[in-house]
N, C-alpha and C positions, 0 to 999 in steps of 0.2 A: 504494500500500500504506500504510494507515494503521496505526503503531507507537508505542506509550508509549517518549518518549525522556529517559532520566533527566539529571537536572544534576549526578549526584554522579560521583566518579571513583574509580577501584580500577586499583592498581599490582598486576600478575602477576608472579611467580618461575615460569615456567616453563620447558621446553626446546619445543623445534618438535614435540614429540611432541603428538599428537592424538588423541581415542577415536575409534575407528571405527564411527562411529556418528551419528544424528541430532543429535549434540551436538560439539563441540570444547573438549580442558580447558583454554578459559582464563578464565573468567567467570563469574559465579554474577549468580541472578535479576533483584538488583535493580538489577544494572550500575552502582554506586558506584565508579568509576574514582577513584582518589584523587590521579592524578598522569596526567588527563588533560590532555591540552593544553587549553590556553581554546578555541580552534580553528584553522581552517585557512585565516586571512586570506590570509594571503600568497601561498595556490594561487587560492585567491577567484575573482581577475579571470581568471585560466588559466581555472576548472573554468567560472563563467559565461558570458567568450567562445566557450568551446564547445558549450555549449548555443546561445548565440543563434544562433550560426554552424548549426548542426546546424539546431535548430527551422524555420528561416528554409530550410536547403535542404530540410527535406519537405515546405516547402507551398507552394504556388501565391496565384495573383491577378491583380488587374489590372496593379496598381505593379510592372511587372517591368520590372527592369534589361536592356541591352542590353550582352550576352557577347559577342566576338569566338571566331572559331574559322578555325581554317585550310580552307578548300575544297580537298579532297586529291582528288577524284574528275573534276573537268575539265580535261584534257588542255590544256596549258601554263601550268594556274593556280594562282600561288602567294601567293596574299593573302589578306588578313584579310575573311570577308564577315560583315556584324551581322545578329545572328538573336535573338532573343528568349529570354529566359530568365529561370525563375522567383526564381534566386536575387539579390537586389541584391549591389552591390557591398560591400561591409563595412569602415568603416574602423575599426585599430588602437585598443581605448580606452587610456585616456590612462595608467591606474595599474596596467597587465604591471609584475611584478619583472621588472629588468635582469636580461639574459638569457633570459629565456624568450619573447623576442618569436614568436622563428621557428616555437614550435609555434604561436602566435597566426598566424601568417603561413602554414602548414600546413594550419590548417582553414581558414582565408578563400580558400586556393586549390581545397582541395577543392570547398568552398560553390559556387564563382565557375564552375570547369573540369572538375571530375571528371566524365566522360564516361556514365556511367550516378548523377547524384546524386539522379536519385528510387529508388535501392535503400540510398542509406545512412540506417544506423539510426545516432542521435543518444546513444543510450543505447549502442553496442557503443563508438561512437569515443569518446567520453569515457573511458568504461571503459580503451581501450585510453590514451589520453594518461595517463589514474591511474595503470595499470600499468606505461609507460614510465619515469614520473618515480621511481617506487618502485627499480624495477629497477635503475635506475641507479647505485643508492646501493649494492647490492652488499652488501645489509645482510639474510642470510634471515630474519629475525625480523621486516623493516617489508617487508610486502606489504599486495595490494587483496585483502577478500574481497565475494564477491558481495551482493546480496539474498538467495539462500538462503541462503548461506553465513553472513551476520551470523545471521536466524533461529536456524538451529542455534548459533550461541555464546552468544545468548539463552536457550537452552533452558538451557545447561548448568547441572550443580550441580543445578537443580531437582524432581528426582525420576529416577525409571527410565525408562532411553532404550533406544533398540531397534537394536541391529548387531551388530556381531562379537564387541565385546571386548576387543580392542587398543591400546594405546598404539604411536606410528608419529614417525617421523621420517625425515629426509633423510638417505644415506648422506653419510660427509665428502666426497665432493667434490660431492655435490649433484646427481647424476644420476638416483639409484634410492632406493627406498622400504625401509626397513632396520624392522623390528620390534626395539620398547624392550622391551614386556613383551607377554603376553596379561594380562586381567584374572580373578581367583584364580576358578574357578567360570564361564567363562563359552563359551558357541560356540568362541572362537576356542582356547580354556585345552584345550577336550575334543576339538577336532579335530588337536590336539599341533603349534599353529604355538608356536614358541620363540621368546625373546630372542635378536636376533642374524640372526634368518630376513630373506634380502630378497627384497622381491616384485618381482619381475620384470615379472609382468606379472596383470592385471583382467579376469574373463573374456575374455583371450587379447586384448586391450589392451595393447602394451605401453607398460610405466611409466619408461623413458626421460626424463628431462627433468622428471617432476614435480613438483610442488610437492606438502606435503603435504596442505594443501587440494583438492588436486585427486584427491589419492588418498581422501582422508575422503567427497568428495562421489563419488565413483567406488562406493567397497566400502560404503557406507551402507546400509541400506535396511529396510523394512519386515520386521518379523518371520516370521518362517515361509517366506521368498524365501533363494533360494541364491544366493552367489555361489561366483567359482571364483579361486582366487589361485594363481598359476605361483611356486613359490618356490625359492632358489637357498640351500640349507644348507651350511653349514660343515662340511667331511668327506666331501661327497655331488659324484661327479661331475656327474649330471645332473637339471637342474630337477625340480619334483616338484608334482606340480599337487594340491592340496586343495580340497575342495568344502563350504564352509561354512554351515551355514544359520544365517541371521541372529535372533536371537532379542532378549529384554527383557532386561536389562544391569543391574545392581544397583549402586547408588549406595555402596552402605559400602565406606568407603578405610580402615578399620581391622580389621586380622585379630590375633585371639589365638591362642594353642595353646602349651601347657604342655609340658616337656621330660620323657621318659617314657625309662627303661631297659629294657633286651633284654626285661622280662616285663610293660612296659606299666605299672610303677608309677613315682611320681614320682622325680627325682633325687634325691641328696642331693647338695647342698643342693638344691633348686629351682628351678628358673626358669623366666621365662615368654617368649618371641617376643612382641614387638607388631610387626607387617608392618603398612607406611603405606604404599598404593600410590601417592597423589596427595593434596592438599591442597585440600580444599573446604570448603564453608561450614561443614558437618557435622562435618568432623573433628577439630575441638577436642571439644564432646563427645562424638562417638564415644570420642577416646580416655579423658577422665576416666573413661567410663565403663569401661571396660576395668581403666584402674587401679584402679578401687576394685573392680574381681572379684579381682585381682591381689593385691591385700592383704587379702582376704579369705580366698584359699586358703593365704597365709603366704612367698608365694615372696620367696626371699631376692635374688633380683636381673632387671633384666628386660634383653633384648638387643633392640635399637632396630633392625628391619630395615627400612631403606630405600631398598636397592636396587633398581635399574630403575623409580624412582620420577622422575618426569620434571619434577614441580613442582606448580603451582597456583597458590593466592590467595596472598598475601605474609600477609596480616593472619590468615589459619589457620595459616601456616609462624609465625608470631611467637606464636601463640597455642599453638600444640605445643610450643615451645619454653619457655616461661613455664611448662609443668607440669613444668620439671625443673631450669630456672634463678628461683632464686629474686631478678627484679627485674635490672636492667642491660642490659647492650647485647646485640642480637642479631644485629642489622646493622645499616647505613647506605649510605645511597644518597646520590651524587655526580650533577647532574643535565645535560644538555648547556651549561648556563652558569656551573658549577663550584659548585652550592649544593649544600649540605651538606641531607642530611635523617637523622635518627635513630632508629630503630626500639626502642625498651627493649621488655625483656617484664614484663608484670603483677608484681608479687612475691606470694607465698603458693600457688606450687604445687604440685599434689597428690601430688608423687614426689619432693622434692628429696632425701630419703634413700636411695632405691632403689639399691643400687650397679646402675653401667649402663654398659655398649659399645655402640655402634652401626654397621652393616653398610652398608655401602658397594660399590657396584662402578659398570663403567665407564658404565655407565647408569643412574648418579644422576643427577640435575641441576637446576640452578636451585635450587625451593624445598629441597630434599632437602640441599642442598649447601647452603646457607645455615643449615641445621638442624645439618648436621653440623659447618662450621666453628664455629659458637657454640659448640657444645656441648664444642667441641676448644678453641680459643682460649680460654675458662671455665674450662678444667679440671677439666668434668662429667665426661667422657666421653670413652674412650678410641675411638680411630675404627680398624674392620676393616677388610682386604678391597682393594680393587683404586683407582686414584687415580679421581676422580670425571670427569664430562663434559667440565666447562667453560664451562657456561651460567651469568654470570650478568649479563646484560641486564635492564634496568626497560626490561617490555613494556607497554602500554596497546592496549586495544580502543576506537577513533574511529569514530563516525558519520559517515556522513556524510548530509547532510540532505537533499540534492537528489536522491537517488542509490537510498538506500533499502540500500546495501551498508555496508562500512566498511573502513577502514585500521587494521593491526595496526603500531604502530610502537616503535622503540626510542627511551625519552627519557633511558637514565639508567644505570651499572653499580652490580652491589651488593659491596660490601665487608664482609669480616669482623670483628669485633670490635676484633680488632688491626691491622686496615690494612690485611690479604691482598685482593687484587685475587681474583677467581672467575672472571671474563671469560677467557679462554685456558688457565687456569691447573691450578681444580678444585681439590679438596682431596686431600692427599698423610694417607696411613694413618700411624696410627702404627706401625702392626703391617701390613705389606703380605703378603697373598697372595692369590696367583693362583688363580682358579676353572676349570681347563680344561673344554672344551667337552664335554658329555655325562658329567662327570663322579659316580660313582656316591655319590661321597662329598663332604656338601659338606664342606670343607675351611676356608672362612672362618668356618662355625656353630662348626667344631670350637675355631676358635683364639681366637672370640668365647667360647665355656664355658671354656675355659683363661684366657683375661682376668678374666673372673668369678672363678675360684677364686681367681687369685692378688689379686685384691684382699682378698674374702675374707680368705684368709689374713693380710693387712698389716693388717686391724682386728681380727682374732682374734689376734693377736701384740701389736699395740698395745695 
């Protein structure tokens, strides 16, 4: 498979959450990883020895080594008889990192003795030693994803993709497939799968065990094709199976909508929602553009929703934030060898007047949560609604070269303006309430306009 492979690097704020769909949010077109690793020397002679090993057991020749095997089949015989075989012997090269001889030692035995070695595929055992070594770490954010699977995180950001609609993540102990959000407008939004929904099972698949990758590449698929998702509701004794068809997925992560009284006319005073589903390339200007409709109709303050917002590109979550902090810090990233890096946002942005609160629940994360502690630590913005995820991992997207797939891994935690760790932790509300489930009334909108007013009031007093 021949692929344009960029040199530049782009650090993600996101949670494990994924679109469901021919894309995954963590990466935009031109793959500018800004805090990729240089590479993967150190697996190197690991992922190489297994290739040779692998290569060398599917093929044949004359130069074939002589395998020993045990003659089990003649009655009193128990020794070694030499028989021919295609694969040579293989010695150890010389520069395996200490300790990983034994998988080097694993494949030369395979090579040498595995009993049917013209059915191994070279490309599944690699794979599998990738996915061993990953798994290990016990780290859900650094896993392998496939060839297709890189594809589709190529795609993302770049236009209108084609699936359900969904944002997805691991439930916490890591067994089942928990729905973050549906996307506003889309399949999965109008066949009334919820926040909170967990899918049990993929036309009649069960989702046991998955990763979310496996669930993305499972429920994906071409427009106008159905799938069928078993799902396990809050409230609900028994599963409930919905039948989705997969349709084209619209890329804008910025929603507006003006606050309107019982007859449909505007508040007094005014206000406006801006709802930020995820963070991509676009959504910096999406939003500008939003705020200048916003100050156009006059509205005296806007409420910053982004809840079940699961994350994004960092350098759009810094760039959102720059339109409401004028210049300073956003965050900073601490890296696996304890280097400091600093994120300032731009100064001279479009809202710094706006009085603003921002909505928050348990299905913020990463970029969202880095937005909202700025904007808390700053004392922009007062924060709503429910304590945040707890994602906040520097994740990067890695190639890999021989492979045609790549490793998703973590190189780094982000921290808030003032020091606050995000990693386990999330951001805590200033104003905490609770959203119960199916509730008719949202409750955090109501205590976000109550915020508003009473600012309000403190400049109108002042």
């Amino acid at each position: 498979m021949n692929r344009r492979r960029s040199n530049g690097r782009r650090p993600f704020c996101f949670s494990p959450a994924l679109q469901l769909s021919q894309r995954a949010e963590l990466i935009g077109p031109k793959v500018k990883l800004h805090f990729m690793l240089k590479s993967l020397k150190r697996w190197s002679p690991l992922i190489i020895g297994a290739f040779m090993v692998l290569t060398v057991a599917c093929g044949g020749g004359e130069d074939e080594a002589v395998t020993p095997f045990f003659e089990e089949d003649l009655p009193g015989r128990d020794r070694l008889i030499a028989t021919a075989s295609p694969l040579p012997v293989l010695d150890s090269p010389g520069d395996i990192p200490e300790g990983l001889e034994p998988v080097w030692e694993t494949f030369a035995m395979l090579a040498r003795e595995y009993v049917e070695r013209e059915s191994i595929d070279p490309e599944i055992l690699a794979r599998g030693a990738i996915r061993g070594l990953l798994d290990a770490l016990d780290d859900p954010y650094t896993s392998y994803v496939t060839p297709a699977g890189f594809e589709r995180q190529m795609e993302s950001f770049q236009g209108d993709f084609e699936g359900i609609g969904a944002q997805i993540d691991n439930t916490p102990d890591g067994q089942r497939i928990i729905v973050v959000a549906p996307i506003p407008d889309t399949p999965a939004e109008r066949a009334g799968i919820k926040s909170g929904d967990i899918i049990i099972a993929v036309d009649g698949d069960d989702t046991e065990g998955w990763s979310v990758i496996d669930a993305v590449n499972k429920i994906r698929g071409e427009g106008g094709t159905p799938v069928v998702l078993t799902i396990q509701r809050l409230g609900e004794l028994d599963p409930i199976e919905v039948t989705i068809i997969r349709g084209t997925i619209p890329t804008a992560s910025v929603f507006r909508r003006d606050l309107h009284d019982g007859d449909g006319n505007p508040e007094d005073p005014p206000y406006s929602i801006i709802r930020i589903t995820q963070f991509t390339e676009r959504t910096p200007e999406e939003l500008r553009a939003v705020i200048e409709d916003i100050k156009d109709v006059g509205s005296d303050g806007i409420i910053l929703d982004v809840r079940s917002n699961p994350g994004g590109l960092l350098e759009s979550t810094v760039d959102v934030a720059a339109e409401f902090l004028d210049g300073g810090m956003v965050t900073y990233e601490i890296n696996g060898r304890g280097v400091r890096r600093d994120w300032p946002a731009d100064p001279g942005g479009s809202a710094l007047d706006i009085p603003l609160v921002v909505l928050v629940d348990a299905f913020s994360a990463s970029g969202s949560e880095v937005l909202a502690a700025a904007l808390q630590d700053r004392g922009r913005a007062a924060i709503i609604g429910a304590q945040t995820f707890g994602k906040g991992s520097v994740n990067i997207l890695r190639d890999l070269e021989k492979d045609d797939g790549g490793v998703y891994l973590t190189i780094g935690r982000w921290y808030t303006p003032n020091g606050g760790l995000i990693e386990g932790e999330g951001v805590i509300p200033d104003v905490t309430v609770e959203l119960p489930f199916n509730a008719e009334v949202d409750l955090q909108l109501e205590a976000a306009i109550e915020q508003l007013n009473f600012q309000l009031s403190i400049v109108q007093v002042g």
